[in-house]
BAVOZA-993094 format. One record per residue: residue in three letters; x, y, z of N, C-alpha, C, O in turn. Coordinates in pm, whole numbers, padded with zeros to 5 digits, always signed. Example, Ala and Ser with C-alpha at 12.3 -4.5 7.8 and 13.67 -1.06 7.14 Angstrom:
// BAVOZA-993094
Ala+01319-00569+00780+01230-00450+00780+01320-00330+00780+01424-00332+00846;Ser+01285-00225+00708+01367-00106+00714+01290+00003+00787+01341+00114+00804;
END
This chain:
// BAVOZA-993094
Unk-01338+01469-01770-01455+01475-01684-01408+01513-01544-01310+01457-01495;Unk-01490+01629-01465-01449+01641-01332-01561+01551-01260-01673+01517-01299;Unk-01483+01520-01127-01556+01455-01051-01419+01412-00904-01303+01375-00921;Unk-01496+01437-00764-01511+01448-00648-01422+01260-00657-01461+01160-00717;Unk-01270+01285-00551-01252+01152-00569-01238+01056-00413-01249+01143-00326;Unk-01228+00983-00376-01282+00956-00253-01265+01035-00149-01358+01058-00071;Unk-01144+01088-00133-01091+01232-00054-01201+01359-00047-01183+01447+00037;Unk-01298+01365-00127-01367+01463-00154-01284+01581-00282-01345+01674-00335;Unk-01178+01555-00302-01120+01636-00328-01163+01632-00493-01199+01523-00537;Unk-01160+01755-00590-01223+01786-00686-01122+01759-00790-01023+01831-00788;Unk-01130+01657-00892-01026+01594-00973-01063+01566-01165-01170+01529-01213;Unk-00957+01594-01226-00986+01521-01338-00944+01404-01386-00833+01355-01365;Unk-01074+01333-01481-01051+01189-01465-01075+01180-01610-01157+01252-01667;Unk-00967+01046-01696-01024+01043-01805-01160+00936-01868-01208+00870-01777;Unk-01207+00917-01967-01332+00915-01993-01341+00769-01952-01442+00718-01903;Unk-01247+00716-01971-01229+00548-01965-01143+00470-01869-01079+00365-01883;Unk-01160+00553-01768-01093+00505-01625-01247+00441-01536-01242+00470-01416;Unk-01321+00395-01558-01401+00373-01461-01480+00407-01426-01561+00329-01377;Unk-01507+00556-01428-01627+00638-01346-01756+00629-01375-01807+00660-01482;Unk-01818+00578-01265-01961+00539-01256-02059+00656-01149-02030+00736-01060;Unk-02188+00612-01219-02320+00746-01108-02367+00658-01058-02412+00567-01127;Unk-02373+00656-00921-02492+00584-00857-02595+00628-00909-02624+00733-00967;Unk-02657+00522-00879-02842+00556-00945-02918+00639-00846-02993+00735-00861;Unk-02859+00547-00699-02928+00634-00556-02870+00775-00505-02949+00854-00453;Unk-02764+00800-00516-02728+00949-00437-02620+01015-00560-02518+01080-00536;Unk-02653+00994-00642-02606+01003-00787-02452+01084-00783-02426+01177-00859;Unk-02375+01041-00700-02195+01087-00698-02161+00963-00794-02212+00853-00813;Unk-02040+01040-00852-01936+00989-00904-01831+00900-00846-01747+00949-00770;Unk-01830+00755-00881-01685+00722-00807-01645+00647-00872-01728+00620-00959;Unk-01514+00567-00883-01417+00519-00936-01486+00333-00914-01499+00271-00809;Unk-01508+00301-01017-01555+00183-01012-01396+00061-01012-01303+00051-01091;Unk-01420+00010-00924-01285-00080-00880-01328-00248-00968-01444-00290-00968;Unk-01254-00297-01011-01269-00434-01101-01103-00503-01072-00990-00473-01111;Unk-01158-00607-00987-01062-00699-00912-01074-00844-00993-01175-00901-01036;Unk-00936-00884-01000-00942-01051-01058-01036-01141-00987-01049-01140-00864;Unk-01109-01230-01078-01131-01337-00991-01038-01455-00927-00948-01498-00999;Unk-01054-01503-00812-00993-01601-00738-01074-01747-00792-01194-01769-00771;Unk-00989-01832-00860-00998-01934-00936-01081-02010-00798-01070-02008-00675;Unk-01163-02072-00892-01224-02158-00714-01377-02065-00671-01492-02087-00632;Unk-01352-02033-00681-01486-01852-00587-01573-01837-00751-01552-01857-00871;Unk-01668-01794-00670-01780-01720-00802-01760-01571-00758-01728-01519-00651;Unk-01802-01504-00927-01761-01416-00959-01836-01366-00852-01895-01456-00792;Unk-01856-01237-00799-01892-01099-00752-01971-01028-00855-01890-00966-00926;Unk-02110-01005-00901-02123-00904-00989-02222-00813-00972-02319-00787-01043;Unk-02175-00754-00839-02203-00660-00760-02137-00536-00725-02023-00531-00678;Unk-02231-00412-00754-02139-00306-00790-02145-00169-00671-02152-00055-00718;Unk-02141-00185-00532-02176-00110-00434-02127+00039-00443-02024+00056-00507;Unk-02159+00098-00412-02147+00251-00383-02058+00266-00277-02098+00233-00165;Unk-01930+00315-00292-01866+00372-00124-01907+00491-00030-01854+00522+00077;Unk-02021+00556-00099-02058+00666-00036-02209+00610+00014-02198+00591+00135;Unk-02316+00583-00019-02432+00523+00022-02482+00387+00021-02601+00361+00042;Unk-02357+00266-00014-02378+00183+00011-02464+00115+00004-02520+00052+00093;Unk-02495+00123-00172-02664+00065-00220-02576-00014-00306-02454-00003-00301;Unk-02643-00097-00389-02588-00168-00477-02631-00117-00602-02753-00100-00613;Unk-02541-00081-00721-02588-00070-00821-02555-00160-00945-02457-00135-01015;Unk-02638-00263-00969-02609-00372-01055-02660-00285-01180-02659-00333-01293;
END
């Protein structure tokens, strides 16, 4: 799959690395999935780095 990677720069990515569409400005980006910190509630919130909407 091609797709634009935070650089702007035009890249190939494979099918099962992550890549998500915003719903709102519909780019491609690399969906990031961080451990949880024992103690803390989860996060299950999925923001956009380009328009900064949330896409749950």
């Amino acid at each position: 799959m091609l797709a634009y990677d935070e650089n702007g720069d035009l890249r190939e990515y494979e099918e099962d690395e992550g890549i998500v569409i915003c719903k709102h400005c519909k780019r491609a980006y690399l969906q990031c999935i961080e451990e949880q910190v024992p103690g803390f509630r989860d996060i299950a919130e999925d923001v956009c780095p380009y328009c900064h909407e949330s896409n749950n």
